[in-house]
PDB file as gemmi writes it, atoms N, CA and C in Angstrom:
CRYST1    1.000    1.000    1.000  90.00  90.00  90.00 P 1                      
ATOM      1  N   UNK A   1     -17.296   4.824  21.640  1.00  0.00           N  
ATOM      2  CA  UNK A   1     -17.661   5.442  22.904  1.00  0.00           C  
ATOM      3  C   UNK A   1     -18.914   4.788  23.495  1.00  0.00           C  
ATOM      4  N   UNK A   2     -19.618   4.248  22.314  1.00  0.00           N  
ATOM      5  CA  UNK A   2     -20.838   3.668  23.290  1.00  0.00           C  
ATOM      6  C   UNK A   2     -20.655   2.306  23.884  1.00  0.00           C  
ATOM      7  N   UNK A   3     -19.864   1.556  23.428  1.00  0.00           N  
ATOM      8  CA  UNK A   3     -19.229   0.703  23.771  1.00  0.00           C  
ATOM      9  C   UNK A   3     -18.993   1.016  25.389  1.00  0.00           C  
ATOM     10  N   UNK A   4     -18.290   1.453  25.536  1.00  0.00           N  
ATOM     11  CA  UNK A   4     -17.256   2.135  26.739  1.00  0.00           C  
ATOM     12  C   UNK A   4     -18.714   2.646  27.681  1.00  0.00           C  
ATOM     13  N   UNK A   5     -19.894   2.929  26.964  1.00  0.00           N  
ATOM     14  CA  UNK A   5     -21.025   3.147  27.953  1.00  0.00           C  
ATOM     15  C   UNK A   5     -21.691   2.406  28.667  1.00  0.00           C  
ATOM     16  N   UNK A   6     -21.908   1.077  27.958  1.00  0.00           N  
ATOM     17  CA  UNK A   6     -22.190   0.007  28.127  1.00  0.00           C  
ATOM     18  C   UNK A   6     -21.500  -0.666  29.179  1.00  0.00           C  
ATOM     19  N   UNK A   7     -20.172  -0.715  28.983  1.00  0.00           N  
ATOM     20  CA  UNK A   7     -19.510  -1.597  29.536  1.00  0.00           C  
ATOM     21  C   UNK A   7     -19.470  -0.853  31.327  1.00  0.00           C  
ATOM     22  N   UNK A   8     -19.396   0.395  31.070  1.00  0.00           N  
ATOM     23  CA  UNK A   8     -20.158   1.217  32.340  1.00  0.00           C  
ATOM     24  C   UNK A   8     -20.833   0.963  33.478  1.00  0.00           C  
ATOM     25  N   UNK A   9     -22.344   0.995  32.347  1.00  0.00           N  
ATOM     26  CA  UNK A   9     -23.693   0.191  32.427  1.00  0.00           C  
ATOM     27  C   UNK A   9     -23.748  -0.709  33.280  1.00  0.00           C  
ATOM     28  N   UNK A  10     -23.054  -1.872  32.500  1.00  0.00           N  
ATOM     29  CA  UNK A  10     -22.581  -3.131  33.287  1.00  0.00           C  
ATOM     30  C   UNK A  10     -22.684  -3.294  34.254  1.00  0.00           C  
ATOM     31  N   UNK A  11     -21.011  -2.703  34.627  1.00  0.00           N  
ATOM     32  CA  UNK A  11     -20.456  -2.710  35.838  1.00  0.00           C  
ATOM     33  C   UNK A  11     -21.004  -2.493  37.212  1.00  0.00           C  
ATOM     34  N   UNK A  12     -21.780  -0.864  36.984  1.00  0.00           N  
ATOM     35  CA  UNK A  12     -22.657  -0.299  37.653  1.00  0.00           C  
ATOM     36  C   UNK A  12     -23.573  -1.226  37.936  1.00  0.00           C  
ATOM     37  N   UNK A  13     -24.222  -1.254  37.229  1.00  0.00           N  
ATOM     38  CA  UNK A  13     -25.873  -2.079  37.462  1.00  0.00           C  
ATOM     39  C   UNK A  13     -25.341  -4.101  38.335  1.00  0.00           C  
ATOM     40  N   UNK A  14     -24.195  -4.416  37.493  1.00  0.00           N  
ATOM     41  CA  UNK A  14     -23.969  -5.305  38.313  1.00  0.00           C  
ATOM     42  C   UNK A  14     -23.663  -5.169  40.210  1.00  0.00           C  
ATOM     43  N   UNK A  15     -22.564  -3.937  40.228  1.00  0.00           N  
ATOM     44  CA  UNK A  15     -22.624  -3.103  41.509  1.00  0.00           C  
ATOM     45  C   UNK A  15     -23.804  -3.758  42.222  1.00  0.00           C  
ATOM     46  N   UNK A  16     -25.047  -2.419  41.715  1.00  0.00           N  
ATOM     47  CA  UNK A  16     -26.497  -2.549  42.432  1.00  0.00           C  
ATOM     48  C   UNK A  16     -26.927  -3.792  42.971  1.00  0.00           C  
ATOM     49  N   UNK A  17     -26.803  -4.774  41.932  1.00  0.00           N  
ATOM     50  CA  UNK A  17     -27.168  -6.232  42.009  1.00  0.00           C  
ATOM     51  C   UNK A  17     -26.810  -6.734  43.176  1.00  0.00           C  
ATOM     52  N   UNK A  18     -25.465  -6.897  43.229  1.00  0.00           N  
ATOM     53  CA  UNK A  18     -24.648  -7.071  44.563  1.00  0.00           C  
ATOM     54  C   UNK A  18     -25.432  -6.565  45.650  1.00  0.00           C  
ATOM     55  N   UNK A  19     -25.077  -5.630  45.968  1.00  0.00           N  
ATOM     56  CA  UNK A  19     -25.646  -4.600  46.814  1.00  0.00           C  
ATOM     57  C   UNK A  19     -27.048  -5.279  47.380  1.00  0.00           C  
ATOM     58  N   UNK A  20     -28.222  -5.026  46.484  1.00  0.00           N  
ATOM     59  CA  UNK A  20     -29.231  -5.348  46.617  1.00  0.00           C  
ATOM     60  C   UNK A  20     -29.600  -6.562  47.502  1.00  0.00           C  
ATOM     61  N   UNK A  21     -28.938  -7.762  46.469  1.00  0.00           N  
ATOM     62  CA  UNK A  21     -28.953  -9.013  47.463  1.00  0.00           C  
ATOM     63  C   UNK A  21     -27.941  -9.161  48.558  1.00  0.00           C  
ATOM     64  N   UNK A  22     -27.042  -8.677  48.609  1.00  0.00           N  
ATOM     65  CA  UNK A  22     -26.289  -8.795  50.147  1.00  0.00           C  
ATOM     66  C   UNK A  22     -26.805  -7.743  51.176  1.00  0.00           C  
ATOM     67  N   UNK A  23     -26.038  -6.820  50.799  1.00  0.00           N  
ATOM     68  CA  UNK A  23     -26.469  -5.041  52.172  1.00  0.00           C  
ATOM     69  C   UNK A  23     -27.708  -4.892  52.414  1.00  0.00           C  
ATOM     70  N   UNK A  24     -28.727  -5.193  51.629  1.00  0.00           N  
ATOM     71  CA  UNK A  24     -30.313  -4.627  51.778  1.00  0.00           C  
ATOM     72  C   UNK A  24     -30.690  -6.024  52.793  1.00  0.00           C  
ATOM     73  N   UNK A  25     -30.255  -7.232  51.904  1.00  0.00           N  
ATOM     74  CA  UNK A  25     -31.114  -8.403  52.588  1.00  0.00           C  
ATOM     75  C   UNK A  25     -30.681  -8.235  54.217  1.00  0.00           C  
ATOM     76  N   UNK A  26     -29.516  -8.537  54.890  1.00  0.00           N  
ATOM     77  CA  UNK A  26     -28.875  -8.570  55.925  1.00  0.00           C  
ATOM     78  C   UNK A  26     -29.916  -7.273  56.844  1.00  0.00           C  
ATOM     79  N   UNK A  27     -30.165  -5.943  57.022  1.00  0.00           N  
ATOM     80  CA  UNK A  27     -30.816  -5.153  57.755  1.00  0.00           C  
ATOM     81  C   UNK A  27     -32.228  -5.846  57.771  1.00  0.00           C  
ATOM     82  N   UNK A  28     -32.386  -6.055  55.983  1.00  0.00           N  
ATOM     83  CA  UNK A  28     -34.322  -6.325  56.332  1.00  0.00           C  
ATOM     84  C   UNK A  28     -34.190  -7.694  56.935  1.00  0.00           C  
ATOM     85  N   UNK A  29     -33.636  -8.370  56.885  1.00  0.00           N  
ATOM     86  CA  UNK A  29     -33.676  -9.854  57.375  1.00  0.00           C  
ATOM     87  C   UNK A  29     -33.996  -9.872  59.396  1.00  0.00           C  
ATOM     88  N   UNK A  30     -32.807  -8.521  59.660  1.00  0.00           N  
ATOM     89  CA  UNK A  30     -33.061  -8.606  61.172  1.00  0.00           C  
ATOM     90  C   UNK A  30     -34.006  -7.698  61.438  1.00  0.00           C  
ATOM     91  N   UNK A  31     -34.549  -6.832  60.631  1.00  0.00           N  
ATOM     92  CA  UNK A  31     -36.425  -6.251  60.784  1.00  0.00           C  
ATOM     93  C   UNK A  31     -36.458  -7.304  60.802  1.00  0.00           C  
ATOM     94  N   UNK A  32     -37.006  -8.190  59.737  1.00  0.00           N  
ATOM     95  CA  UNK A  32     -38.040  -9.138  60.109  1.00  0.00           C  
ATOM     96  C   UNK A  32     -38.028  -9.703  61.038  1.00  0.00           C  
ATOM     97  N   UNK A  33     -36.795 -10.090  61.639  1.00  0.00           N  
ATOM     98  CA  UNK A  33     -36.741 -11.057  62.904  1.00  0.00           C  
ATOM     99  C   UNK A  33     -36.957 -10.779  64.109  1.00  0.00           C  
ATOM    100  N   UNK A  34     -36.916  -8.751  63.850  1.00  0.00           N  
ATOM    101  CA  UNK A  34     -36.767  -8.502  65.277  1.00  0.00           C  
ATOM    102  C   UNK A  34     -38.451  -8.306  65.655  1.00  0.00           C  
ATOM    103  N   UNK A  35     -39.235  -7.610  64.277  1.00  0.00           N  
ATOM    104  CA  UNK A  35     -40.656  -7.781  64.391  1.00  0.00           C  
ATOM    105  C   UNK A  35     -40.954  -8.786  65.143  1.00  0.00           C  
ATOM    106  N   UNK A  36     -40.485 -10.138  64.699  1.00  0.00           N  
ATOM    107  CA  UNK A  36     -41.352 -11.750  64.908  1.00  0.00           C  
ATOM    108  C   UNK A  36     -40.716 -11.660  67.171  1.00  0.00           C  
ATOM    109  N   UNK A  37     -39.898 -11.118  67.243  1.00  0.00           N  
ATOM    110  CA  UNK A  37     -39.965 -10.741  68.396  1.00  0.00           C  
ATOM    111  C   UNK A  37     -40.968  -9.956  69.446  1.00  0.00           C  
ATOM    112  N   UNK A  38     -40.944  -9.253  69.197  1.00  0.00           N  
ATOM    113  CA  UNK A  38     -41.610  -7.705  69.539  1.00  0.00           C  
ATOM    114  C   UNK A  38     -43.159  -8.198  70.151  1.00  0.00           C  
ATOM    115  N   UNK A  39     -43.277  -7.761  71.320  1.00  0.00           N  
ATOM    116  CA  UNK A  39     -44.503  -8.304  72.432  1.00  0.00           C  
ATOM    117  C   UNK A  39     -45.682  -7.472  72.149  1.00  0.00           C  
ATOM    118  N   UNK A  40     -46.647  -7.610  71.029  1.00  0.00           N  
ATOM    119  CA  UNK A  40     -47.711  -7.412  70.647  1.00  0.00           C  
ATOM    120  C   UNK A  40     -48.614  -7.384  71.651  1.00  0.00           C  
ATOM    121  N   UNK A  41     -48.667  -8.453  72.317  1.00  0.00           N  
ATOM    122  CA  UNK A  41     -49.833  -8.324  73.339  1.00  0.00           C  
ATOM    123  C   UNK A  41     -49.695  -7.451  74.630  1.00  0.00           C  
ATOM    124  N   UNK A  42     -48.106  -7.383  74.965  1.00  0.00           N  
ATOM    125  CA  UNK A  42     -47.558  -6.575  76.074  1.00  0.00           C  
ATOM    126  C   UNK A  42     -47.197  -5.358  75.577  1.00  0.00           C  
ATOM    127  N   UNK A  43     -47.473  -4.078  75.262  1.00  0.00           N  
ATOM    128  CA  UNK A  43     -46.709  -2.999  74.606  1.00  0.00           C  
ATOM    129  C   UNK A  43     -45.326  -2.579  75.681  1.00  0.00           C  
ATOM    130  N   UNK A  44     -46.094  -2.788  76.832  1.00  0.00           N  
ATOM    131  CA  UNK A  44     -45.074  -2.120  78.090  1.00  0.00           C  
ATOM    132  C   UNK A  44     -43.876  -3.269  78.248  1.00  0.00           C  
ATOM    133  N   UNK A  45     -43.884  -4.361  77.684  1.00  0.00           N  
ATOM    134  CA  UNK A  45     -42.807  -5.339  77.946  1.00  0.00           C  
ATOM    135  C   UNK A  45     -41.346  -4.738  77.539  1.00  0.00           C  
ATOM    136  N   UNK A  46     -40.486  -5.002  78.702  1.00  0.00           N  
ATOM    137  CA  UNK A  46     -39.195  -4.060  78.723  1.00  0.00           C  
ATOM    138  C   UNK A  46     -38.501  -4.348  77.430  1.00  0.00           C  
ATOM    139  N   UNK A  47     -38.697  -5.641  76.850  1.00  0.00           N  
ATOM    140  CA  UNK A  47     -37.754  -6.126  75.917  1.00  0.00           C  
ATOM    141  C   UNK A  47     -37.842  -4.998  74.431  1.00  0.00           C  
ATOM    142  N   UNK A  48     -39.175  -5.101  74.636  1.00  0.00           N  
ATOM    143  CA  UNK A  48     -39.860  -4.060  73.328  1.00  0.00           C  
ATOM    144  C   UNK A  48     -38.881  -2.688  73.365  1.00  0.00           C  
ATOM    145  N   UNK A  49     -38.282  -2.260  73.941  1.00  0.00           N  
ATOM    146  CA  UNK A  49     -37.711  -1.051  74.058  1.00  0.00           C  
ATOM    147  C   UNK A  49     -36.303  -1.552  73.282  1.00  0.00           C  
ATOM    148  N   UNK A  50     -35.793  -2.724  73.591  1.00  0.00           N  
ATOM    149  CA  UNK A  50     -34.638  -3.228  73.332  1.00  0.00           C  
ATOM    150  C   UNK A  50     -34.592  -3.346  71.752  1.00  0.00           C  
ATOM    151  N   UNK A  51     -35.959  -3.890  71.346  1.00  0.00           N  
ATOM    152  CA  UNK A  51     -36.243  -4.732  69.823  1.00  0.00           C  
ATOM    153  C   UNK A  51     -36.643  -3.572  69.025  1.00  0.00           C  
ATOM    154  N   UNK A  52     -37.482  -2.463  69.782  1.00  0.00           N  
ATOM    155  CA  UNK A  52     -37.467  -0.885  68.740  1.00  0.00           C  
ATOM    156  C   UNK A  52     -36.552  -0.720  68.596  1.00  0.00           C  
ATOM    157  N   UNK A  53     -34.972  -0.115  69.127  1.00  0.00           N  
ATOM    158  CA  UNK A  53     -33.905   0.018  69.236  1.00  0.00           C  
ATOM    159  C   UNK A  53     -32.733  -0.371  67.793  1.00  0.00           C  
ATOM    160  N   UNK A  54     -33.488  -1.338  68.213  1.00  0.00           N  
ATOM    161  CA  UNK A  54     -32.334  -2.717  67.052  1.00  0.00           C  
ATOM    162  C   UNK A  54     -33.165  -2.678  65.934  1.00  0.00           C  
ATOM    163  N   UNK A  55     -34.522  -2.175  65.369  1.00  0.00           N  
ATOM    164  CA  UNK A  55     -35.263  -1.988  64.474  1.00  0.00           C  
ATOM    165  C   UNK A  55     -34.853  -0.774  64.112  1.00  0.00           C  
ATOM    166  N   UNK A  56     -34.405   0.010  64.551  1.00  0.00           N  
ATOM    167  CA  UNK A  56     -34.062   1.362  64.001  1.00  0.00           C  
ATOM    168  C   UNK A  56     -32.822   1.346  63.920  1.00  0.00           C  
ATOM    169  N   UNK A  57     -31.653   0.706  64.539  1.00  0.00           N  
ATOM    170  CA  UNK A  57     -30.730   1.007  63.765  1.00  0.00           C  
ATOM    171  C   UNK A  57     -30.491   0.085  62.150  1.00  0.00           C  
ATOM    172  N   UNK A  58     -31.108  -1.435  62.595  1.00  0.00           N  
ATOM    173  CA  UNK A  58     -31.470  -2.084  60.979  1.00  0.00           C  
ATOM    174  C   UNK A  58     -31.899  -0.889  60.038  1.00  0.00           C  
ATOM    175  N   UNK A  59     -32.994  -0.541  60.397  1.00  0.00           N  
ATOM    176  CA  UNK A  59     -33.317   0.492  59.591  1.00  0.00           C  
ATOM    177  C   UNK A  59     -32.475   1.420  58.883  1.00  0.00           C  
ATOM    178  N   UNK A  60     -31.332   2.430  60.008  1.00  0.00           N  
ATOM    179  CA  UNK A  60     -30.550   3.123  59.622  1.00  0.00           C  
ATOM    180  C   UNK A  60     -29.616   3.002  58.445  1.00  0.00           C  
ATOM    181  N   UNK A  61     -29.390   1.367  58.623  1.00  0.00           N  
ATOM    182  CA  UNK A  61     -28.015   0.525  57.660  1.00  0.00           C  
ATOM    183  C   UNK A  61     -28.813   0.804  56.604  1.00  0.00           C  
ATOM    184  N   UNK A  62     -30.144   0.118  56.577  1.00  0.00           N  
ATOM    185  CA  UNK A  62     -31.080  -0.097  55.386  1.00  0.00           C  
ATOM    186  C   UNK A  62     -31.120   1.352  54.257  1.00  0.00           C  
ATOM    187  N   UNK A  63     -31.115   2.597  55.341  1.00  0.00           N  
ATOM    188  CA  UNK A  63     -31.558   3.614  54.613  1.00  0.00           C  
ATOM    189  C   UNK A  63     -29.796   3.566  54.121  1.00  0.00           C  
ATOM    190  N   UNK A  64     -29.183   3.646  54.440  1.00  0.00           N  
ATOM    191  CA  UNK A  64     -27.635   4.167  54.138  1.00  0.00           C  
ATOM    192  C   UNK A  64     -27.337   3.435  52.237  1.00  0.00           C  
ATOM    193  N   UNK A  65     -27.781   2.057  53.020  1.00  0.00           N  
ATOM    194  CA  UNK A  65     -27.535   1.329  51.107  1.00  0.00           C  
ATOM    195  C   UNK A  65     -28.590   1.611  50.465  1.00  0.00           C  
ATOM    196  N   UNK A  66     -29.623   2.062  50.555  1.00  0.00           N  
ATOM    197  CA  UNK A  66     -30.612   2.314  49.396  1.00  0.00           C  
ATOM    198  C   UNK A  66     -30.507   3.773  49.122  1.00  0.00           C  
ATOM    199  N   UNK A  67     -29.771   4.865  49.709  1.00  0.00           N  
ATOM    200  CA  UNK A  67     -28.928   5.825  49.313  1.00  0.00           C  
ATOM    201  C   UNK A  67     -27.977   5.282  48.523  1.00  0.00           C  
ATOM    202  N   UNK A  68     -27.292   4.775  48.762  1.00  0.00           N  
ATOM    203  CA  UNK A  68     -25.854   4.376  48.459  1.00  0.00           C  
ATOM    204  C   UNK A  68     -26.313   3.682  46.902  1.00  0.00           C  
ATOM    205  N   UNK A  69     -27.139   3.084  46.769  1.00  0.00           N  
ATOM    206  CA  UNK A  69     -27.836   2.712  45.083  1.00  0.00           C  
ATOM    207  C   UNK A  69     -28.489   3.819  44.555  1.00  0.00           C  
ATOM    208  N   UNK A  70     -29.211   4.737  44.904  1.00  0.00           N  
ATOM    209  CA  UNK A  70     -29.868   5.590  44.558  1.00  0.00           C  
ATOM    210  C   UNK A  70     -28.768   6.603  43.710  1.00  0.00           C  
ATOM    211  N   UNK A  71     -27.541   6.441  44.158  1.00  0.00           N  
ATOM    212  CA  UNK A  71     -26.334   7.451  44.135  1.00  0.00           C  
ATOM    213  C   UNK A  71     -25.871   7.248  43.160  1.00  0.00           C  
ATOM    214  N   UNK A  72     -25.765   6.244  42.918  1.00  0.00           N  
ATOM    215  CA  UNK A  72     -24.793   5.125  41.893  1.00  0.00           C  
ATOM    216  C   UNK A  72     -25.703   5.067  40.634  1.00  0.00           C  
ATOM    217  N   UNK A  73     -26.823   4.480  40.805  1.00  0.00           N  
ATOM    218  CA  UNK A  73     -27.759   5.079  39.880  1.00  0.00           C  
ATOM    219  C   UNK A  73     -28.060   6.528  39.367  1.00  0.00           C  
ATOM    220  N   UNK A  74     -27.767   7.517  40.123  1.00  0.00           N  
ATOM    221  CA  UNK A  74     -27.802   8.426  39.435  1.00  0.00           C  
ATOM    222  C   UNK A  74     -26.817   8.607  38.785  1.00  0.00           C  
ATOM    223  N   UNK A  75     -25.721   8.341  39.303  1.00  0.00           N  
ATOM    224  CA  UNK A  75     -24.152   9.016  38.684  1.00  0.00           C  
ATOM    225  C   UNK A  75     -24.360   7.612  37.149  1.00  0.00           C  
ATOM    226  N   UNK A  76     -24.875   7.045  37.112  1.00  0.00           N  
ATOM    227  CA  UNK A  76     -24.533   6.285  36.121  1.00  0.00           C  
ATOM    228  C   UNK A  76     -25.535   6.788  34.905  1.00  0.00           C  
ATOM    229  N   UNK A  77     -26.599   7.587  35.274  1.00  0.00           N  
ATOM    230  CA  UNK A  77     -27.565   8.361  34.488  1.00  0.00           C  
ATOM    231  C   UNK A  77     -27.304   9.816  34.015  1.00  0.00           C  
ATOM    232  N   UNK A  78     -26.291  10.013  34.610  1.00  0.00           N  
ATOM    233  CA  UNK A  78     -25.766  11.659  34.735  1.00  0.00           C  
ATOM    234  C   UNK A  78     -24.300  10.902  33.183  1.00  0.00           C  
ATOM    235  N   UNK A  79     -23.670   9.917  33.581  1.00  0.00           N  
ATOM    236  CA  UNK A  79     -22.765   9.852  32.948  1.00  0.00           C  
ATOM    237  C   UNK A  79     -22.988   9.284  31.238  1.00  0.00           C  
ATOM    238  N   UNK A  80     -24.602   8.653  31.396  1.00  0.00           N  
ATOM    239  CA  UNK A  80     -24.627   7.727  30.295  1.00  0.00           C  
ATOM    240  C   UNK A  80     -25.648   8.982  29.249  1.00  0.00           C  
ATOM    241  N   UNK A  81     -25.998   9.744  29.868  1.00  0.00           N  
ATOM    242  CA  UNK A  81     -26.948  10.877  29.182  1.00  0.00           C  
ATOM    243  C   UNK A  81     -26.384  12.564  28.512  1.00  0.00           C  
ATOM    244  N   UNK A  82     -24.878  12.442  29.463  1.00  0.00           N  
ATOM    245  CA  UNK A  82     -23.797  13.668  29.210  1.00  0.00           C  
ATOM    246  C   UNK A  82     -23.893  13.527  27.974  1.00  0.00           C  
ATOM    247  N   UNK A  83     -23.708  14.627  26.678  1.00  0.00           N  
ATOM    248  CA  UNK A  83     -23.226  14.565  25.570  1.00  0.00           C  
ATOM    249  C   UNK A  83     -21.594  14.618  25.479  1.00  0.00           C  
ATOM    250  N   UNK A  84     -20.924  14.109  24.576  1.00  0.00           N  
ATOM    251  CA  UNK A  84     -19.692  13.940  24.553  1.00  0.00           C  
ATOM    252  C   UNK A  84     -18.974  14.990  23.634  1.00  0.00           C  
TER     253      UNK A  84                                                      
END                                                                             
């Protein structure tokens, strides 16, 4: 059976891995880009309304997969700690 926990383990945590470097990078990647946009010296510049916008929904994706690991991680802590 512990075998079979492990191999679990694995799977899961490989999951995360994935996850981590694809879904997370892709949102923070267009934060960053949309920051390196964003008119610092102009606050009132119309575009800035456009680039908050697109920063918050990056954001949104962002929060969705670091739920979405948080989840997975738990269920894999709930399953590997159950007594049998």
């Amino acid at each position: 059976m512990q075998t079979k926990h492990i191999v679990a383990q694995k799977g899961v945590l490989t999951d995360i891995a994935h996850i981590q470097s694809h879904d997370v990078r892709g949102p923070l990647a267009t934060i960053l880009g949309l920051v390196q946009l964003f008119n610092f010296e102009n606050a009132a510049d119309p575009d800035n309304k456009v680039i908050i916008t697109a920063i918050a929904q990056a954001s949104e994706q962002l929060d969705v997969v670091i739920k979405e690991v948080v989840y997975k991680e738990n269920n894999l802590r709930r399953t590997t700690t159950e007594p049998e």
